[in-house]
N, C-alpha and C positions, 0 to 999 in steps of 0.2 A: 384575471390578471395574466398578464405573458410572459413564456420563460426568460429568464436574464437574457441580455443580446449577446452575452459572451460563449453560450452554453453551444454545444457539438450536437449538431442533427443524429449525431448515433448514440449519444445518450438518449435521446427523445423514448425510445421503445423498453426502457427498464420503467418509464412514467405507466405505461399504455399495460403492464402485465398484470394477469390477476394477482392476488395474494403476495403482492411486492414484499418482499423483504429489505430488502436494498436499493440503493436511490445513486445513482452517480448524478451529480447537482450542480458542485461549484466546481469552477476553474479559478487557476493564476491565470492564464491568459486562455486564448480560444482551445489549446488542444491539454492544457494543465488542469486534469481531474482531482476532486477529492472526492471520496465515497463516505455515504451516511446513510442512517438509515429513516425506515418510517417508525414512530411511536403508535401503539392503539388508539391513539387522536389522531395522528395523521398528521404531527407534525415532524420538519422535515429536519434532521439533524444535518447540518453540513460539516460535519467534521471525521476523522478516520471513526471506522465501527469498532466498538465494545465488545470483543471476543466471549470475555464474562459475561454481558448479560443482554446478547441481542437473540430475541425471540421471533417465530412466525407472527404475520400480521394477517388475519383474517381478512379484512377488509380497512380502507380507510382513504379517505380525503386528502390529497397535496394539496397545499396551500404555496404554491413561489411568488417572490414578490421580486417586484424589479430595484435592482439597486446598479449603482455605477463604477462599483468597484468588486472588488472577492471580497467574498462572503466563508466568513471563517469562526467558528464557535470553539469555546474551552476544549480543549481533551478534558478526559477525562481522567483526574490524577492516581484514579486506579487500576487503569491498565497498563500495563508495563510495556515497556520501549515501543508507547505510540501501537501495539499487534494489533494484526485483526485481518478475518477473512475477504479476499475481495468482492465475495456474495456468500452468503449462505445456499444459496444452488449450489457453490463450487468448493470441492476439497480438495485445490491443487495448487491455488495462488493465495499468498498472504502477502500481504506488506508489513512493512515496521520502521520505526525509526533506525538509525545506526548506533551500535556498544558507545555510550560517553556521551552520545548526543552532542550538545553546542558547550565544551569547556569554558569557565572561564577563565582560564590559566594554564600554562605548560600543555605539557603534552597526554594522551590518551593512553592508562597505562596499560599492559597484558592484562592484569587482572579485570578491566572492566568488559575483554572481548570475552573472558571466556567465562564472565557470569551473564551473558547476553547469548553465549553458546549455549550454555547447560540448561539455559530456560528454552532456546528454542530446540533443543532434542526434547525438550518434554513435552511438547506441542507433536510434535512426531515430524517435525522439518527433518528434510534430508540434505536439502542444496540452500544456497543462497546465490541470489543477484545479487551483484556489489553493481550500485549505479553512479556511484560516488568516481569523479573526475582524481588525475592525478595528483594536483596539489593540494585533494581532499584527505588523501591517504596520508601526507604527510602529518596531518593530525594526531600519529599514533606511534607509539614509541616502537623500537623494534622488537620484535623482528618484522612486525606491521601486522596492518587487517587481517590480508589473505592469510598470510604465511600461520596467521594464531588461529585463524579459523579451519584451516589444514589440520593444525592437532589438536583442533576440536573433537577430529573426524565431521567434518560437513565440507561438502563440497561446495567452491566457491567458485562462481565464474564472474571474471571482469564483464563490464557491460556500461560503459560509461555513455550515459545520455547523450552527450553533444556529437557521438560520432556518426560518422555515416552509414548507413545498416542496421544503428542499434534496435531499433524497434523488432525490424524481424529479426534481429538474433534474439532477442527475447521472447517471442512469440515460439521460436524452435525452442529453445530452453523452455520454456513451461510447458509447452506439445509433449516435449520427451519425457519429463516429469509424470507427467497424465499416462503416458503409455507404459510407463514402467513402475504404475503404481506408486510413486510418491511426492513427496510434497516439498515444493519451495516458496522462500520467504524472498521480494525483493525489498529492497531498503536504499534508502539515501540518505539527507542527512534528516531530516524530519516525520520521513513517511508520510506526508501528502502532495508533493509536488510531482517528480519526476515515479516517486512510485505508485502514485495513485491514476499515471497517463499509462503506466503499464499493466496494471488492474483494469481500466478502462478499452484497454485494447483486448486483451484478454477479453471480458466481458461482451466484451460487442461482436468480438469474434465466433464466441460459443453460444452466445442466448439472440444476438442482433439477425 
């Protein structure tokens, strides 16, 4: 069977490596990644990976099938805000959903930034990418995102997707991380769309 027609020739080389851990698979559209991983069957998760309980794969069979739309499986409702590594090769890119994730109601209040902060110093995050557009941020009560993530103590840098540059401003943001020995998380509003095309650049940049 042949890869989706929608899939990125620069994912092709994470299919091709021994001992795959990691699988970049589906897209929203031609350059809109999501990261999953392999099972010891060799089937292919297409959804964010499992921080809790993704393991090495010795060996194993991809199976993709063509389909005509994204391809998109459950989270798993035990990992918390959507985390996970962009590879298990890499300990420098994480993604995540965003604090509050999709409300149904009012606004997003402090207290949800800063129990979405406290979990990710425990993870040992130091920075975040916020890729969240401006009328994204109005989602969140004051003093807002950044300003709560400020006295988190984590360092937040704006990086909003639609602009022009952003790709490589995020490829220097996670370069600097790498050289200075630590670790950032970027995030949007779900953790697969816009953060999972930053994971993929990343990725393809270091292992491609």
């Amino acid at each position: 069977m042949k890869l989706l027609n929608q899939f990125s020739i620069q994912a092709a080389f994470l299919i091709s490596l021994p001992k795959v851990m990691f699988l970049t698979l589906a897209s929203r559209a031609s350059s809109a990644f999501s990261f999953g991983r392999l099972t010891t069957t060799g089937t292919a998760f297409l959804s964010r990976p499992n921080l809790s309980n993704y393991r090495t794969v010795a060996s194993a069979h991809t199976t993709i099938t063509e389909a005509d739309d994204t391809i998109i499986t459950p989270r798993d409702p035990n990992t918390l805000y959507n985390f996970g590594p962009a590879s298990s090769r890499d300990t420098v890119l994480f993604t995540c959903e965003r604090p509050g994730g999709e409300p149904e109601s009012g606004k997003i209040p402090a207290s949800a930034i800063e129990g979405w902060a406290e979990f990710m110093r425990k993870q040992g995050i130091d920075e975040v990418l916020v890729l969240l557009d401006d009328n994204e941020l109005e989602a969140y009560e004051d003093p807002g995102l950044v300003e709560t993530y400020k006295k988190c103590a984590l360092t937040a840098h704006r990086n909003p997707k639609g602009e022009v540059g952003a790709s490589t401003r995020a490829m220097a943001k996670v370069s600097n991380c790498q050289a200075d020995g630590k670790k950032i998380v970027a995030h949007c509003t779900h953790g697969q769309g816009r953060a999972g095309r930053v994971a993929a650049a990343w990725l393809t940049r270091g292992w491609g």
